[in-house]
VEXFI-416912 format. One record per atom (N, C-alpha, C, CB): residue in three letters; x, y, z. Coordinates in steps of 0.05 Angstrom, whole numbers, plus 5000, padded with zeros to 4 digits. Glycine has a CB too. Layout:
N
AlaXYZ...
! end
This chain:
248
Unk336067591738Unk337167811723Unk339767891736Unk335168051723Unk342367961722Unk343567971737Unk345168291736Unk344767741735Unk346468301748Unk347368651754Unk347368821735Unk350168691763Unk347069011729Unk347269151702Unk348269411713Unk344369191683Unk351469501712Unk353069691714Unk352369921691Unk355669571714Unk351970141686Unk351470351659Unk353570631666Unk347470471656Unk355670701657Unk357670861667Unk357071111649Unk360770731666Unk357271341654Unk356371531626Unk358971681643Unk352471721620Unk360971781615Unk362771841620Unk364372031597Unk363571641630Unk367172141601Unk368572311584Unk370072101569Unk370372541599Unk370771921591Unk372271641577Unk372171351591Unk375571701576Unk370571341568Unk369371001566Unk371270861562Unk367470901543Unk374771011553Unk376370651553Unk377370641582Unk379770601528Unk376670761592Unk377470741628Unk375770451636Unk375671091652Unk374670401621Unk372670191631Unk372969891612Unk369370341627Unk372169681629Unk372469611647Unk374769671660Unk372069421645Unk377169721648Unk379469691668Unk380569531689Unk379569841677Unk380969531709Unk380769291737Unk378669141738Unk380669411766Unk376669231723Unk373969081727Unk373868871711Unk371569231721Unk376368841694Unk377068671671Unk377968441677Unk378768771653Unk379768451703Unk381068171711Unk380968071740Unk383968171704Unk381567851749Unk381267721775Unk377967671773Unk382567911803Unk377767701799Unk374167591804Unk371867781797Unk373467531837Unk373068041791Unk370468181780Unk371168121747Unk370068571790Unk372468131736Unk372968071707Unk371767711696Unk376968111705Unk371867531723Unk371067321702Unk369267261709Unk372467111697Unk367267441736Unk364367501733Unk364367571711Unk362967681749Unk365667811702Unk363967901668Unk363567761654Unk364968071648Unk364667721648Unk366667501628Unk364467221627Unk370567401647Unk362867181650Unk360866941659Unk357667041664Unk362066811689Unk357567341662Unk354667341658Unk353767451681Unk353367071652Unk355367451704Unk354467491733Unk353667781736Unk356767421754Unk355467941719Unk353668171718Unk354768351679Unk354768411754Unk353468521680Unk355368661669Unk356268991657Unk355368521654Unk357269081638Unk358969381653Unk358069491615Unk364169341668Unk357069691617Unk356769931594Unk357470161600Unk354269971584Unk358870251586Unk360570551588Unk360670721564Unk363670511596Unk357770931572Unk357271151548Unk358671361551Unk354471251545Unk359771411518Unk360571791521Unk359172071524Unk361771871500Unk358772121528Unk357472401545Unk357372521516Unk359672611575Unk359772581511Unk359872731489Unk358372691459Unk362172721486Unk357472441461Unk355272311441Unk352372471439Unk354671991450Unk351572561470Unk349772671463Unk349472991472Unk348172511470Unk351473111458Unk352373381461Unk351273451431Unk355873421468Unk349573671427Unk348873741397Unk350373971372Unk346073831401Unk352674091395Unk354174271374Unk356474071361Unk355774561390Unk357474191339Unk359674021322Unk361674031340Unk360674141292Unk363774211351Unk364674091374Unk364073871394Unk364874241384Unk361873741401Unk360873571429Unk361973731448Unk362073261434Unk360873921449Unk361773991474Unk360473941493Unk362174181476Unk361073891524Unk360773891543Unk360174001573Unk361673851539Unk361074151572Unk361674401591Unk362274671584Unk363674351605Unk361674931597Unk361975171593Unk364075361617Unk359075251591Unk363975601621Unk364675771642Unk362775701651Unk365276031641Unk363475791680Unk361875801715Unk360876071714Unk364175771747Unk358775961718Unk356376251714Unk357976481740Unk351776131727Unk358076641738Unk359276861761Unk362776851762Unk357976751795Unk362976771743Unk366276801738Unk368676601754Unk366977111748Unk370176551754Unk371776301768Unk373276181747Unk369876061782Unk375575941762Unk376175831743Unk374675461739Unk379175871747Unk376675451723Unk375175131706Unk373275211694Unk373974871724Unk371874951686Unk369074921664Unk367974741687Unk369574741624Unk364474791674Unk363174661693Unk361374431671Unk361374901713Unk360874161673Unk360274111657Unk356074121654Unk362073881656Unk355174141638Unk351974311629Unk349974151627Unk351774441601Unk348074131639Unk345674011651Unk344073971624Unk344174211675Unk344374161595Unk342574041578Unk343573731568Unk342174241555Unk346873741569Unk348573471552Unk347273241574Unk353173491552Unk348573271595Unk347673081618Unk344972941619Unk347873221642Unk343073151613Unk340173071624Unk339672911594Unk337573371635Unk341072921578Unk340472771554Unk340972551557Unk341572841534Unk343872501560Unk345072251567Unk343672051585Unk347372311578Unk342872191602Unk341272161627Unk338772001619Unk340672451639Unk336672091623Unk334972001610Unk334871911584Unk333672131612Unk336371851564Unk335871651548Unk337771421560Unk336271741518Unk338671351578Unk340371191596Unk337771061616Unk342971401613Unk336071231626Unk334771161646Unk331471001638Unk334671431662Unk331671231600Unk328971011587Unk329570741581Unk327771101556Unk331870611586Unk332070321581Unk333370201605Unk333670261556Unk334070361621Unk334170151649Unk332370201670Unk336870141664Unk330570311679Unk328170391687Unk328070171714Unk325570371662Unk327770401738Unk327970271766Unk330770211782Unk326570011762Unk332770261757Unk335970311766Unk336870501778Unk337570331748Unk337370621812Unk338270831824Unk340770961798Unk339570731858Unk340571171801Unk342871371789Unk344971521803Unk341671571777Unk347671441807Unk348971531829Unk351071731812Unk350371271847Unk351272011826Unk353472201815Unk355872121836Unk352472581815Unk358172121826Unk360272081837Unk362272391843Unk361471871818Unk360972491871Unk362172741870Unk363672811903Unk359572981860Unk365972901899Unk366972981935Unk364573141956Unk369873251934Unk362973211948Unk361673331962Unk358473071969Unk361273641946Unk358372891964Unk356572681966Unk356072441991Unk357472561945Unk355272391994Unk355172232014Unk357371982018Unk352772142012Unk358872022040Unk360571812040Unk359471622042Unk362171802056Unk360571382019Unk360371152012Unk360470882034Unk362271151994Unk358670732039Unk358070552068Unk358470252054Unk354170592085Unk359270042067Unk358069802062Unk355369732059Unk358869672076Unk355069892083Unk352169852080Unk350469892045Unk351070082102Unk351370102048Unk350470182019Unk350770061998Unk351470362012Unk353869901991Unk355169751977Unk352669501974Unk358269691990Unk352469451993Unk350269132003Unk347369191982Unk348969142049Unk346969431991Unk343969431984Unk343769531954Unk342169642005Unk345669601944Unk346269631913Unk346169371899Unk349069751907Unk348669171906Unk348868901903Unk346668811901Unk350068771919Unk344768821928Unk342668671913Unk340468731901Unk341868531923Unk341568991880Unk339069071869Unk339069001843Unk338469331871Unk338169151824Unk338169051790Unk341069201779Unk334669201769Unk343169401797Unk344869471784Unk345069801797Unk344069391753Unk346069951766Unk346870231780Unk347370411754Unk349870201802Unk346570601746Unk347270761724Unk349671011744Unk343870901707Unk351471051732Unk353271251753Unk355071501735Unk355871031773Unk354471661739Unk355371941730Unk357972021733Unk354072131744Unk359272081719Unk362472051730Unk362972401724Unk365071781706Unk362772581740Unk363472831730Unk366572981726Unk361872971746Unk367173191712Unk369373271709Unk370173491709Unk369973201694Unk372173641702Unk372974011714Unk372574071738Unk371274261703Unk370574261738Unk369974361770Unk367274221779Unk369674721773Unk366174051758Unk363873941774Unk361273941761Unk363574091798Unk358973991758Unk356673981747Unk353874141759Unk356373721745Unk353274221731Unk351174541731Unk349474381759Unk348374631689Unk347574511777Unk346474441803Unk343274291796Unk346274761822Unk342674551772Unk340274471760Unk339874171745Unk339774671743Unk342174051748Unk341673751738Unk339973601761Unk344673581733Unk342373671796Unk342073561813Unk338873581819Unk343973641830Unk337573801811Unk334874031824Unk333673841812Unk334174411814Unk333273821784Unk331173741752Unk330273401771Unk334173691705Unk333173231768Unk333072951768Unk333572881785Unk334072811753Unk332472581800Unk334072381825Unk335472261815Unk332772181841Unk337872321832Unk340472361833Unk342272231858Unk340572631830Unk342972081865Unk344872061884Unk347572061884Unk344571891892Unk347672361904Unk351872401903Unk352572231920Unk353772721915Unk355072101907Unk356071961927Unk359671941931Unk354671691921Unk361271981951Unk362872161951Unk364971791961Unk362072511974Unk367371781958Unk368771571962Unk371471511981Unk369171521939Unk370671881994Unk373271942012Unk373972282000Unk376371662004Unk374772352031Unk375172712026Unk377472652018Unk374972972053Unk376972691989Unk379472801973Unk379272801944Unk381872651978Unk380872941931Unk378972971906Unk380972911877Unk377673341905Unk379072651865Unk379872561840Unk379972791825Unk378272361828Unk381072711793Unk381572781770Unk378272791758Unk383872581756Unk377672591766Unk373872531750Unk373072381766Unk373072361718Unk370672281757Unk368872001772Unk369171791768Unk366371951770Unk370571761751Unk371471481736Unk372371271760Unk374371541714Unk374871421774Unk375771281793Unk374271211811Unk377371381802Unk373371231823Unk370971301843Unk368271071831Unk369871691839Unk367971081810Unk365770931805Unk367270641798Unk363871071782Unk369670641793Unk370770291791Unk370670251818Unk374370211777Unk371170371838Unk371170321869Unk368770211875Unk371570571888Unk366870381866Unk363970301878Unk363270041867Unk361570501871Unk364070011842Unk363469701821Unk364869551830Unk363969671790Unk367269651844Unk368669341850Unk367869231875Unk371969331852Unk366669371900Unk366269371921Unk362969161904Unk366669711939Unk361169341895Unk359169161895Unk359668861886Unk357369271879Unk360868871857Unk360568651852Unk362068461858Unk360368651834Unk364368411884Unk364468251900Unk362468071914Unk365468371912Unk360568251916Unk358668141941Unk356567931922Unk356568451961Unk356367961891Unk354067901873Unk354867581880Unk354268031837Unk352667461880Unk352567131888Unk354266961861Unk348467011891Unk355666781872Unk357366661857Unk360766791848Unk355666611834Unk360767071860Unk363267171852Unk365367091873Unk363067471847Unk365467091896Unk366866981914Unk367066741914Unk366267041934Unk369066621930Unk369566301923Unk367466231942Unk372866141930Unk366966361965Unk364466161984Unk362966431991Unk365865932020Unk360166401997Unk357966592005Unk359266702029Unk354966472012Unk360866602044Unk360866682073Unk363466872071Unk361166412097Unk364666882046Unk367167002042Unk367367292054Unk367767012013Unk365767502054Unk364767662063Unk364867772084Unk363367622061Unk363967602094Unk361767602127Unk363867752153Unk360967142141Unk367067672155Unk368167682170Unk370068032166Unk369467402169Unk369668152143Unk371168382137Unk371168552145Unk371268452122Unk372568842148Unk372569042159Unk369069162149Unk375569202152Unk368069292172Unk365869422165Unk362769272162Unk366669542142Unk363769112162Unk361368762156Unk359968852178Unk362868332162Unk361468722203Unk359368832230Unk360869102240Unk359068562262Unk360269302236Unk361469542248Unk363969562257Unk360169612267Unk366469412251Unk368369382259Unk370569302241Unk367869252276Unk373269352253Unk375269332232Unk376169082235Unk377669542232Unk377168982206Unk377668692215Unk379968512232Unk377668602193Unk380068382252Unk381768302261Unk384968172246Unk380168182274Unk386568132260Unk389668122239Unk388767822230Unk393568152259Unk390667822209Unk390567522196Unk393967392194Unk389167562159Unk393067132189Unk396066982194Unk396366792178Unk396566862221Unk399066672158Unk399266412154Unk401566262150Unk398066372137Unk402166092128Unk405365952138Unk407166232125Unk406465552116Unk408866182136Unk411065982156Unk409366002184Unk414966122161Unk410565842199Unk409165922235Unk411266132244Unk409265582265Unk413066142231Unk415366312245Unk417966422226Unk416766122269Unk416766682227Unk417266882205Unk419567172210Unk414267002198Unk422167172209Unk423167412220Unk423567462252Unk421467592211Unk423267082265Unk423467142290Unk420667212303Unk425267352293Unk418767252293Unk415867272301Unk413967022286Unk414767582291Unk411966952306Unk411466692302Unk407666762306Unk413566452328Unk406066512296Unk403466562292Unk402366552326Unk402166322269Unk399066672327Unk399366692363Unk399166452365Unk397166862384Unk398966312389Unk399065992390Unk395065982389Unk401165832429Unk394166212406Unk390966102400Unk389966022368Unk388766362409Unk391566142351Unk390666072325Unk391665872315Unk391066252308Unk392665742322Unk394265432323Unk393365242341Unk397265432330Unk391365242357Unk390765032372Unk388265032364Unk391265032401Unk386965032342Unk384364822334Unk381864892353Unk385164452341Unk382065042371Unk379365192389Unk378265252375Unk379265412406Unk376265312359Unk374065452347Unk373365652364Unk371765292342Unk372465602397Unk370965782401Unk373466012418Unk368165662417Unk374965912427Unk378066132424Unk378266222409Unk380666062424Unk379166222381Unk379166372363Unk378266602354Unk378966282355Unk374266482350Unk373666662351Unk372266882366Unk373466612339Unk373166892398Unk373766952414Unk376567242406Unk373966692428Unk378467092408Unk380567172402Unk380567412376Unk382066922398Unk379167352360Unk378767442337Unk377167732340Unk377467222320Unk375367762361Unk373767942371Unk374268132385Unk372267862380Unk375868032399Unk377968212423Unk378968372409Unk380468082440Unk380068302384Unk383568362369Unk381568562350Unk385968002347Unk378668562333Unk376968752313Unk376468992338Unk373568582298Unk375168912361Unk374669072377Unk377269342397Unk373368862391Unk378969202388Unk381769332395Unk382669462373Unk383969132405Unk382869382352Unk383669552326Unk380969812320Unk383769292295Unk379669712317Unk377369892315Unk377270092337Unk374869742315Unk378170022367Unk378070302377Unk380070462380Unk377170312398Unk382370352378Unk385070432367Unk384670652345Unk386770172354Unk383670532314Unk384470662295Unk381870872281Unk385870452276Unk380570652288Unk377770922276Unk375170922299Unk375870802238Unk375571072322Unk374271142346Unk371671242339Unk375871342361Unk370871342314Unk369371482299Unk367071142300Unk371171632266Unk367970962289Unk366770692282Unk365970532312Unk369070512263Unk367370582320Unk367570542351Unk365270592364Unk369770712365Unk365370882356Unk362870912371Unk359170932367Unk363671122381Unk360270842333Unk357870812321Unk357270512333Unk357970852287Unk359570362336Unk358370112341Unk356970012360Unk359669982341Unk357170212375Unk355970142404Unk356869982424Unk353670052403Unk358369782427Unk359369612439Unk357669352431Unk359669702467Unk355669342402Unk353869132406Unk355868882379Unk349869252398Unk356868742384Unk358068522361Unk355668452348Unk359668222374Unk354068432354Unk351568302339Unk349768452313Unk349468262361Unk350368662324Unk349568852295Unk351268942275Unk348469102301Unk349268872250Unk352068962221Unk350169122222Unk353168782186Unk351369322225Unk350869582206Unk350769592174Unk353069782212Unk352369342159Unk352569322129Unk350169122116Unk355569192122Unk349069072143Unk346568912131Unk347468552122Unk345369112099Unk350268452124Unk350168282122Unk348967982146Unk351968332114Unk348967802130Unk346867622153Unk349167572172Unk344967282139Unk348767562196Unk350367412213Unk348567332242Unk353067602219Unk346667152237Unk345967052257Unk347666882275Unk344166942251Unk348866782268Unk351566682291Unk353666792298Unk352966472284Unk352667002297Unk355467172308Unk355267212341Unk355767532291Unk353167192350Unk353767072383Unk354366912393Unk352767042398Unk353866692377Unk354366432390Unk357866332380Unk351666192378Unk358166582360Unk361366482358Unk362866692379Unk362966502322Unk361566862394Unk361767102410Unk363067002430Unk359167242418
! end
């Protein structure tokens, strides 16, 4: 069975979008997974469709209303049944590889894209729900935010990358940022490739390669650093890397 993306949204032509071309697009395009994007407003019951109301206790924006949602919602959830439901909101749990991983390999993802100032609480209260937040700072809607999360997964879906192992070596894979990369010319602007990456060592390299993740990583995000523990051997993202000591 393969991925089943379900987007419920203000605007469905946002979709696919990026998801349309390069390697997540000719997954679609091939069956590897694929992407539905409902309007919200379909199952709104006044002649307007409306959506959203005032914020109970006065404020500005509109907030959008837990009866439209929970509709959408659940008749979304009576036909994909066992699919996590993720709200896409700043206040949500920042978004992990890890997380990314364990989505990938599930049956898919139904995802909530909210808008204005946000959404009635009693949705969050009623239904399971997962917020999930993509960086402190704050979109226009969820839209954006949820192509992020789809593009991030469906990278990882088997057969979308040119090789399984494509993966394996990236920032955040094993708790760490990824080391620099290099290729022709050898000598570019007067700066030239390091010579360890030119002499055919395997186990220099990736040696070399470890030093250089382990130095960026405590350099730039000290935060990761110190989640990592000093252990190379553990992904935190859950990908397999049993040889990652012995290339250590």
């Amino acid at each position: 069975m393969s991925f089943a993306a379900t987007v419920l949204t203000l605007y469905p032509e946002m979709f696919p979008g990026p998801l349309g071309i390069s390697l997540a697009g000719r997954a679609l395009g091939e069956g590897k997974w694929s992407l539905d994007a409902l309007q919200i407003r379909d199952f709104a019951t006044d002649r307007h469709r409306s959506v959203d109301d005032t914020p109970a206790g006065g404020g500005a924006g509109m907030v959008m209303r837990a009866d439209v949602l929970s509709s959408a919602l659940d008749a979304t959830v009576a036909r994909h049944t066992g699919v996590p439901v993720l709200a896409m909101t700043p206040r949500g749990a920042p978004l992990t590889q890890a997380r990314v991983r364990a989505l990938a390999e599930g049956p898919g993802a139904i995802i909530l894209c909210g808008r204005f100032e946000g959404i009635d609480q009693r949705l969050f209260d009623a239904r399971e729900i997962e917020e999930v937040s993509i960086g402190d700072y704050i979109l226009s809607g969820g839209e954006m935010a949820a192509l992020t999360l789809l593009d991030a997964c469906v990278r990882l879906l088997p057969g979308v990358m040119g090789a399984a192992s494509s993966g394996d070596d990236e920032s955040f894979e094993t708790g760490l940022l990824e080391y620099p990369h290099y290729t022709r010319p050898a000598e570019w602007e007067g700066r030239t490739i390091p010579e360890v990456l030119r002499s055919g060592d395997h186990a220099r390299i990736a040696a070399w390669r470890k030093r250089e993740a382990e130095a960026i990583t405590r350099l730039r995000r000290p935060d990761l650093w110190e989640r990592h523990g000093g252990t190379p051997g553990r992904s935190p993202s859950g990908a397999r890397r049993e040889d990652w000591d012995e290339k250590s």
